[in-house]
C-alpha positions in Angstrom: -54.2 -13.0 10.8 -52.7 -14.6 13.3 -53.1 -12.4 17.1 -48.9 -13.1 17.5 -47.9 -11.1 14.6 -50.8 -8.5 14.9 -49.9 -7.5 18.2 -46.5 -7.1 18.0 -47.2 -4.8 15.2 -47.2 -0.8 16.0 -49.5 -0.5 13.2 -51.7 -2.9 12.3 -52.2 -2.2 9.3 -49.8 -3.0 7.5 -51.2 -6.7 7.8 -53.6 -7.3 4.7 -55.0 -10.4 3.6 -56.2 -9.1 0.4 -55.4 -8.0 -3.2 -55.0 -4.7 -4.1 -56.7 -3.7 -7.2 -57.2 -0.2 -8.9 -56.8 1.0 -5.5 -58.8 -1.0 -3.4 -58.1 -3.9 -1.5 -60.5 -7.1 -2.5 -60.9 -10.5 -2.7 -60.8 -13.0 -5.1 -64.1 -13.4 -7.8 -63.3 -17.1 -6.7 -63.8 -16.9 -2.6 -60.8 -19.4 -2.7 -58.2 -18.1 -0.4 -54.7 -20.2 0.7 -52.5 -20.0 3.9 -49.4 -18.6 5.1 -47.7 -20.2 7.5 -44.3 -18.9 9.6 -41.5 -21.3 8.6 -39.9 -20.8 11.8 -42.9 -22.0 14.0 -45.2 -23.6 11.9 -48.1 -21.3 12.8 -50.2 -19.8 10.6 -49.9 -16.4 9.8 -53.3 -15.9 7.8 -54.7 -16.1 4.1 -54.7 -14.5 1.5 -57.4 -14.7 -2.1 -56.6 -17.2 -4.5 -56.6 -14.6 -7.0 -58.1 -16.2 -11.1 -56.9 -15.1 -14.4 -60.3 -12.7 -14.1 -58.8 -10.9 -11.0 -55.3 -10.7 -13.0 -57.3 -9.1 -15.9 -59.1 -6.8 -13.4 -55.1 -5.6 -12.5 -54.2 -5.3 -15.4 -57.2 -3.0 -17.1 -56.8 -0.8 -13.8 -53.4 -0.2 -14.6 -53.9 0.1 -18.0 -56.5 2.9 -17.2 -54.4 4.9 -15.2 -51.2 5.1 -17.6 -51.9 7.6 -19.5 -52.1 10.3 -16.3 -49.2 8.5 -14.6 -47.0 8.9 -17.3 -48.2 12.5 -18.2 -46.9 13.4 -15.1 -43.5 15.3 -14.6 -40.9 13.3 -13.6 -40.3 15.5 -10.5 -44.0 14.7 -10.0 -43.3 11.3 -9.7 -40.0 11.5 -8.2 -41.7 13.2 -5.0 -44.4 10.6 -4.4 -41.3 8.3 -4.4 -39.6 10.3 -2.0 -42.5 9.7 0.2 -42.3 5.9 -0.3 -38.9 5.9 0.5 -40.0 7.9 4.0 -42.7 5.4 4.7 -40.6 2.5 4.3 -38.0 3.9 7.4 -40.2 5.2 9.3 -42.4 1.4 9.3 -38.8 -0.5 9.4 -39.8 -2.4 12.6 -43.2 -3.6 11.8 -42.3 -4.6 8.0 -38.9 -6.4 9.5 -41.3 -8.2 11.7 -43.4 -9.4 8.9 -40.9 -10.4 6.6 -39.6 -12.4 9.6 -43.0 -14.1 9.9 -43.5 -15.3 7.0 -39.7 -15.9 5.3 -38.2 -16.9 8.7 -35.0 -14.5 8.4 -33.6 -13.0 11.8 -35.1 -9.5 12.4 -31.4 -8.0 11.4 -31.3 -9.4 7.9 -35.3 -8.4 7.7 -35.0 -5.1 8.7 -31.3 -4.8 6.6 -34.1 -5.9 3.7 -36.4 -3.0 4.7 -33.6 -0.5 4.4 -32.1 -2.3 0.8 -35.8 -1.7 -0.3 -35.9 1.5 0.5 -32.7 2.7 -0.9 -34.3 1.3 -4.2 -37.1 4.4 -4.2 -35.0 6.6 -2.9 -32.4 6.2 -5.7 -35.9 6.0 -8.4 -37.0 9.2 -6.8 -33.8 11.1 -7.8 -33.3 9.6 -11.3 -37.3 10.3 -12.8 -36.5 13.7 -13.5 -33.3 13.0 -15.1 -35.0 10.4 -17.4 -33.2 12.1 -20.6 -33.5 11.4 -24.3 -30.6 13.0 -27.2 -30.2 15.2 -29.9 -28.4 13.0 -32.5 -26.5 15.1 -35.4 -28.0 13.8 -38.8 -25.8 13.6 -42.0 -27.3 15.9 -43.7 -27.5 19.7 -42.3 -31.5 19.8 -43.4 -32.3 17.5 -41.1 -32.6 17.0 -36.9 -32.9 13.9 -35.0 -34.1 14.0 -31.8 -34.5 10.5 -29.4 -37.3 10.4 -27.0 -37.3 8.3 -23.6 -40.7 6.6 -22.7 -42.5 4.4 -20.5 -42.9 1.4 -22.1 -46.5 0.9 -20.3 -48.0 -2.2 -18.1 -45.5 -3.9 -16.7 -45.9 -7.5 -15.4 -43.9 -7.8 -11.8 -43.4 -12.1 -10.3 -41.1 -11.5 -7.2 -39.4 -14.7 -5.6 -39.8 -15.3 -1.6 -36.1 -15.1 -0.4 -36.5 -11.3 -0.6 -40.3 -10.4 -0.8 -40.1 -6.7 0.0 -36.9 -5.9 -2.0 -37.4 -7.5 -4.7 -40.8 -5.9 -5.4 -39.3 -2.8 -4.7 -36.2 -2.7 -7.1 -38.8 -3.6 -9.2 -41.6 -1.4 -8.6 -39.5 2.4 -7.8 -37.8 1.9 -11.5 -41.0 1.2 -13.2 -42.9 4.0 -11.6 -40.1 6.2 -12.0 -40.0 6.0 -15.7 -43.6 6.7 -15.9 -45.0 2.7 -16.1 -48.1 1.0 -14.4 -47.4 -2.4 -12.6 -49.1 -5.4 -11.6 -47.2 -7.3 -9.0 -47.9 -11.4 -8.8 -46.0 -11.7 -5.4 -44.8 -14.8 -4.1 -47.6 -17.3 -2.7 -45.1 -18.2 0.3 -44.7 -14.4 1.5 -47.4 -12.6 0.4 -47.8 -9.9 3.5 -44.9 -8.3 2.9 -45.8 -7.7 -0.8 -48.8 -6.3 0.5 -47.4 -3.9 3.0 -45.8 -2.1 0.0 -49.3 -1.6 -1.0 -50.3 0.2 2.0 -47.7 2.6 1.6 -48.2 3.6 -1.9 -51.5 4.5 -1.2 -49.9 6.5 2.1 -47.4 8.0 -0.4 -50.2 9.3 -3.0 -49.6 6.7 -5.7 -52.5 7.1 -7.9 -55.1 3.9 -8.2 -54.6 1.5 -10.9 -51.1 2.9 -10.9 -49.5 -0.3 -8.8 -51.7 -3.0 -8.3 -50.7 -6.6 -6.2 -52.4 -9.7 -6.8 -51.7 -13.2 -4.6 -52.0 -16.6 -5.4 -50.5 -20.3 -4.4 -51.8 -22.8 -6.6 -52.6 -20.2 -9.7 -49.5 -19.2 -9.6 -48.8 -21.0 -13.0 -52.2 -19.9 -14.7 -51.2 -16.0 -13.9 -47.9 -16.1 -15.1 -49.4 -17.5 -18.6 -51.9 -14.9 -18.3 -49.5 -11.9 -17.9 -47.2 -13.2 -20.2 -50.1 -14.0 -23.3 -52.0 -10.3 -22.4 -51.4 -8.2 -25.1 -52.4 -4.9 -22.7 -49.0 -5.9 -20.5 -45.7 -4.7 -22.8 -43.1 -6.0 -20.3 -42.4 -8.7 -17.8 -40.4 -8.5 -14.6 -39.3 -12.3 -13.2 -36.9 -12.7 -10.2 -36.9 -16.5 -10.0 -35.2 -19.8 -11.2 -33.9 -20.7 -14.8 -36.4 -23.2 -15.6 -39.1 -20.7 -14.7 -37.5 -18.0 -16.7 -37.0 -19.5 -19.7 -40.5 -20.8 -19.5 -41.7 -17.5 -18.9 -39.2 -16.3 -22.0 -41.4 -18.8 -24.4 -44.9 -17.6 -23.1 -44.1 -14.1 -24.1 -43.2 -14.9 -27.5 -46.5 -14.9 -29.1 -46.9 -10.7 -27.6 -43.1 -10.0 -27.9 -42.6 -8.4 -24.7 -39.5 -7.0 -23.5 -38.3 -9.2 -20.9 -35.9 -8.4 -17.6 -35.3 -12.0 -15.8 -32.9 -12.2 -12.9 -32.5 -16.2 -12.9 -30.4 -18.8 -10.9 -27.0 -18.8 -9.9 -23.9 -20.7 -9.1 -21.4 -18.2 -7.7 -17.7 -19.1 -7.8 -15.9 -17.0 -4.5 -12.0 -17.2 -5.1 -9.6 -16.8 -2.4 -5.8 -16.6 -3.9 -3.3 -17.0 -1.6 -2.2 -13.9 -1.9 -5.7 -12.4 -0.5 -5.8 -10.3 2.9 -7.4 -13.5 4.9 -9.7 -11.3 7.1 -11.5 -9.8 4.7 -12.0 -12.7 2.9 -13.3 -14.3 5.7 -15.4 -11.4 6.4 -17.6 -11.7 3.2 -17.6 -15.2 2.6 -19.2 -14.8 6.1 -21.6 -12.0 4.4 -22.0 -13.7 0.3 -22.3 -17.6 1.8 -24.6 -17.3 4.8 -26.4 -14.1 4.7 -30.3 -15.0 4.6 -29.3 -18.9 5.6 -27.8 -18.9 1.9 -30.5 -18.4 0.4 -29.6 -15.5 -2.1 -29.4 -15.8 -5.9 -25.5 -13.9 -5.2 -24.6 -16.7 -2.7 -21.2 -17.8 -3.3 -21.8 -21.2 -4.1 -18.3 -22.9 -5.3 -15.5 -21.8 -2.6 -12.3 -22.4 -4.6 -9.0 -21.5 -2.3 -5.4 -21.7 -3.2 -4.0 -24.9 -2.2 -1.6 -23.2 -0.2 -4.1 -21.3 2.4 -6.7 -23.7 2.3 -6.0 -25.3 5.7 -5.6 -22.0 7.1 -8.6 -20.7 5.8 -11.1 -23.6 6.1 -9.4 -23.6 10.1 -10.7 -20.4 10.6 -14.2 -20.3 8.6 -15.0 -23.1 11.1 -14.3 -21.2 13.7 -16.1 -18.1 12.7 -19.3 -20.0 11.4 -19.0 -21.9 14.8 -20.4 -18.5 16.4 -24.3 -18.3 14.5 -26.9 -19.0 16.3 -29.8 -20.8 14.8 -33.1 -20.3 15.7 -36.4 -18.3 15.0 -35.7 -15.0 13.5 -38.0 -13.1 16.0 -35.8 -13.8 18.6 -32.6 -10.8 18.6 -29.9 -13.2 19.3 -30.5 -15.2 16.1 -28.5 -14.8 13.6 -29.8 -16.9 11.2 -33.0 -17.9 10.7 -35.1 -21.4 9.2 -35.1 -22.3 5.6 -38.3 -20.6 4.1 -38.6 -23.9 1.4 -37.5 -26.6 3.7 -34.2 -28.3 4.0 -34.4 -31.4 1.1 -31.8 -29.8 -1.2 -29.1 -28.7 1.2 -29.4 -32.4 2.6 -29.1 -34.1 -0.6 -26.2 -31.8 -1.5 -24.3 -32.5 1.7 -25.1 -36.8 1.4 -24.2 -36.5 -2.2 -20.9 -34.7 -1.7 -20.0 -37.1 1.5 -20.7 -40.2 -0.9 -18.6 -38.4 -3.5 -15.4 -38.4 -1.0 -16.2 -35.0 0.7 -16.1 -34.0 4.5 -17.8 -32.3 6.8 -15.8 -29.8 8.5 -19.0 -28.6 10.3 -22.5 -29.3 10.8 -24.1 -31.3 8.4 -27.5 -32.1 10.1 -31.1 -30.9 10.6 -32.1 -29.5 13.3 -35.6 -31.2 14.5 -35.3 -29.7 18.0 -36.1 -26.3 16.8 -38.2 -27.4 14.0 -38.7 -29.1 10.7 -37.0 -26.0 8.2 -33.8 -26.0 10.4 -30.3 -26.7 8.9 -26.9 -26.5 10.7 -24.5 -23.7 8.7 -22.6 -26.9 7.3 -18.6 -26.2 6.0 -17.8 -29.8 3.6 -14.4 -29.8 2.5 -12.1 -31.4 -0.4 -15.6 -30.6 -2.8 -14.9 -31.8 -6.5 -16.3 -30.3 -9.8 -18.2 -33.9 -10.2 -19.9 -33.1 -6.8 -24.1 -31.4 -7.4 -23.2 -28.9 -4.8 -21.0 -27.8 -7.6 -22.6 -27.8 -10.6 -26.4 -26.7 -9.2 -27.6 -23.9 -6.9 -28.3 -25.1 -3.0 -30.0 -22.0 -1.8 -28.9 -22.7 1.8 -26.6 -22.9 4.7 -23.9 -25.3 2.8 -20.4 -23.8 2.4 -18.6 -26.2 -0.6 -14.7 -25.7 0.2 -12.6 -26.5 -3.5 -8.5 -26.4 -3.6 -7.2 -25.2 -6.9 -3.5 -24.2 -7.5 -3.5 -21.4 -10.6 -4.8 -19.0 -11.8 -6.4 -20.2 -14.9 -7.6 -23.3 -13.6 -9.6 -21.7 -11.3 -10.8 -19.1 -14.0 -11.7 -22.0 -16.3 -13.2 -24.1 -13.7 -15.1 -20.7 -12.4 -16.5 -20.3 -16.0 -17.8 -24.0 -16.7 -21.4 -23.2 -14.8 -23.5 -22.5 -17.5 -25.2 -19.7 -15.2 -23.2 -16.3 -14.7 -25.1 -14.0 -12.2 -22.1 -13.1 -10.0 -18.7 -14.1 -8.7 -16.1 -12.7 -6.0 -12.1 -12.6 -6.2 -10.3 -12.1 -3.3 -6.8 -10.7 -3.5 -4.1 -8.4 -2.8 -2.4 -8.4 -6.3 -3.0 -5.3 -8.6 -2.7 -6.9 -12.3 -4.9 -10.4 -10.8 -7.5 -7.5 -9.8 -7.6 -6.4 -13.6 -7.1 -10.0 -15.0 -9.4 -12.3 -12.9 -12.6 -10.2 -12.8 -12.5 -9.2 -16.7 -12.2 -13.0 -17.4 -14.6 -14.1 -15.3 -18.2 -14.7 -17.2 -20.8 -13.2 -14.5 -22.8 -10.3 -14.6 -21.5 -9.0 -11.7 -18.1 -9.5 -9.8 -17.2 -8.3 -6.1 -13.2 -7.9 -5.9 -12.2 -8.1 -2.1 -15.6 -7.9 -0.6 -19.4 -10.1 0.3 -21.5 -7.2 -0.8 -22.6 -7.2 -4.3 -26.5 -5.3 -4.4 -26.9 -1.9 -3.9 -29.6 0.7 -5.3 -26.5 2.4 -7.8 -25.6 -0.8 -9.3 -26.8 -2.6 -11.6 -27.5 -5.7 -11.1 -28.1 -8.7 -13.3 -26.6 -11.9 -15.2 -25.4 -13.1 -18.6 -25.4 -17.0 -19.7 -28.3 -18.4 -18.5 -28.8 -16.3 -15.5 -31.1 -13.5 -17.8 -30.8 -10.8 -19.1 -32.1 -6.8 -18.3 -30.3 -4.8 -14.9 -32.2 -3.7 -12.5 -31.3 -0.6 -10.0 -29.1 2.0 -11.5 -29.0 4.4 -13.9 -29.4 1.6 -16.4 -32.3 0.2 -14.2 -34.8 3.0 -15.4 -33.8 1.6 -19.3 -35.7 -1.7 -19.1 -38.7 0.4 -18.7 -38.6 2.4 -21.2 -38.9 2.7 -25.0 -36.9 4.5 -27.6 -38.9 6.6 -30.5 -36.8 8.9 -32.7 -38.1 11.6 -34.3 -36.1 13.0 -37.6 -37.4 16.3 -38.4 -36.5 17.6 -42.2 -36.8 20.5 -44.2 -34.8 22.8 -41.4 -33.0 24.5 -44.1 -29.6 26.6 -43.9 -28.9 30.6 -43.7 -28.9 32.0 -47.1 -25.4 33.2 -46.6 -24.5 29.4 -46.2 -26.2 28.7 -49.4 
């Protein structure tokens, strides 16, 4: 590990270069290991194994071996070693924010926000395992009881995505634990520490070994996905990632028929009517378009205003978006951070749209002086449904300003992505409130606000965006099974006879 990071830690460590299987952390049977480098700086952070399909299948017959007592226990049982997860991760905020920081390049607000949004997820887990219910169904005939059990579906198959490597895991991890389930988590080859910190404190908060089990890889990234996806010990897959990935994922399962929760690409439409209280729109296309340096699945994507506010609005987006301050996320007074993938997309979006007509309202360049991820938070104007900013996902700083004039042009135009994770309305007017949202086709819709994720809501697509929720109530489901047990022969009083 690189001396920088590991000495601006409190506790060390939390900084692991290794896998963590069945308890133990290990390297690969290979000896291979790859490198981690801080997008900000360039610098490498450290390495981490190269795990091989044989280390996968070491994961995965650990946490097969411990399933049976993990999901024997109570759900209070588990619900209290959550609890404890859900301690560790406050009371280690600052050291996992500066990791995250390192090696995703987000500023140390948005890491440790992340850190906090990850820990909300086990604390919500922790309260809902004892209240994993079944039902007692009335049968037709009054000999007869049907009763529906809830259980834990068994090893589940985890692929997080790098834009949020400690959430994501952990909305991921708390809800399979909770309903009794043993994971194996493939984390992200780019951000693979702060997968790995989660490790540390599971073992801190008494998760049994074998019961969560992280394995890290680059290049075999591809070879491990296949694997999870063809092993017929692993009953359910977990992907946080792009369409093409999903759906590729979707087709290697088919020969085990696992159940399947993929949270996939998005195109988010954010719709300002004129109508809308302008502050608070402002306000969360501020939060929805440039949190993370836009690079969040719920990034509003397609900015469609009413013609008649959309001088005064683009006027005063510049301004605000005028007030970031780029830079490395270590340092306090950044507010946003590098590009964790580098910047090609964002400038092929921006030249495509400028070619197309469009113009740059602001920024619109790279930023070589601070280094080679750098993008300027970049407002284009008079954008066009023709335009790729439209019709694909940039995953960055690039804010795509589209007139419209009614109301269902703007729903029909909103609808034509054939992704639907989320969308956001903005407006004042009670029956539009009702209206606009219900005819909108995304998973999710914010109505007057940026925020869309929290730890009670679930959260998840339709279209080609996947399918499953996670978080929630409803997040606990995609764990689980269903077996229904009809019990005969009950009989009635003989005075009923």
């Amino acid at each position: 590990m690189t001396s920088d990071l590991a000495s601006s830690l409190k506790d060390t460590s939390l900084l692991v270069g290794k896998a963590y299987i069945n308890g133990q952390w290990v390297s690969s049977e290979s000896g291979k290991r790859f490198e981690v480098w801080n997008p900000a700086t360039e610098a490498l952070i450290g390495t981490c194994p190269e795990s091989t399909v044989q280390d996968l299948n070491d994961a995965i017959t650990a946490a097969a071996t411990a399933f049976p007592a993990w999901s024997a226990f109570s759900g209070r049982r588990r619900g209290r070693v959550l609890r404890r997860f859900y301690e560790l991760l406050l009371e280690n905020k600052e050291d996992l924010g500066k990791i995250i920081t390192a090696e995703n390049g987000k500023s140390m607000a948005d890491a440790e926000g992340e850190v906090l949004f990850s820990a909300g997820f086990f604390e919500w887990f922790a309260e809902e395992a004892p209240r994993i219910y079944g039902d007692i169904v009335p049968h037709s005939s009054p000999h007869f009881r049907t009763q529906i059990l809830r259980e834990p579906i068994g090893v589940c198959g985890l692929i997080t995505p790098w834009n949020f490597p400690q959430a994501m895991a952990a909305r991921k991890i708390a809800a399979a634990l909770a309903a009794g389930c043993t994971t194996v988590l493939k984390s992200d080859g780019l951000t693979p520490f702060s997968s790995n910190a989660l490790a540390v404190l599971a073992q801190r908060a008494g998760v049994p070994k074998g019961v969560f089990n992280v394995v890290t890889a680059l290049e075999n990234t591809p070879q491990l996905g296949l694997a999870l996806c063809e092993s017929p010990i692993v009953k359910k897959i977990s992907f946080t990632g792009s369409t093409r990935v999903g759906k590729l994922l979707m087709r290697q399962s088919s020969s085990t028929l696992k159940k399947l929760s993929l949270e996939l690409g998005g195109n988010a439409a954010f719709i300002v009517f004129d109508d809308a209280d302008l502050e608070t729109a402002i306000t969360s296309i501020l939060v929805s378009k440039f949190k993370v340096t836009g690079q969040t699945c719920v990034c509003a994507n397609r900015i469609f205003v009413q013609e008649s506010i959309y001088d005064i609005f683009s006027e005063k987006l510049v301004q605000e978006v005028s007030k970031f301050k780029v830079g490395n996320g270590s340092d306090t007074s950044t507010t946003h951070g590098p590009l964790t993938n580098g910047t090609s997309k964002v400038e092929q979006h921006v030249q495509d749209a400028i070619v197309k007509g469009a113009k740059v309202l602001l920024g619109g360049k790279k930023l070589p002086s601070l280094g080679k991820n750098f993008y300027e938070p970049t407002i284009v104007g008079n954008v066009d449904d023709t335009m790729q900013v439209s019709m694909e996902e940039t995953f960055g700083p690039l804010a795509a300003l589209m007139k419209f004039s009614t109301e269902e042009e703007v729903v029909r135009r909103a609808n034509s992505s054939e992704v639907g994770l989320a969308s956001y309305v903005m407006t004042t007017d009670l029956g539009r409130s009702r209206r606009v949202p219900e005819a909108l086709e995304t998973g999710m819709v914010a109505l007057n606000t940026g925020v869309i994720s929290d730890a009670s809501a679930p959260f998840g697509g339709i279209k080609h965006s996947g399918m499953g929720r996670e978080g929630s109530k409803y997040g606990v489901d995609d764990y689980m099974t269903f077996k229904t047990i009809v019990t005969g022969g009950i009989g009635l009083p003989k005075s009923l006879l």
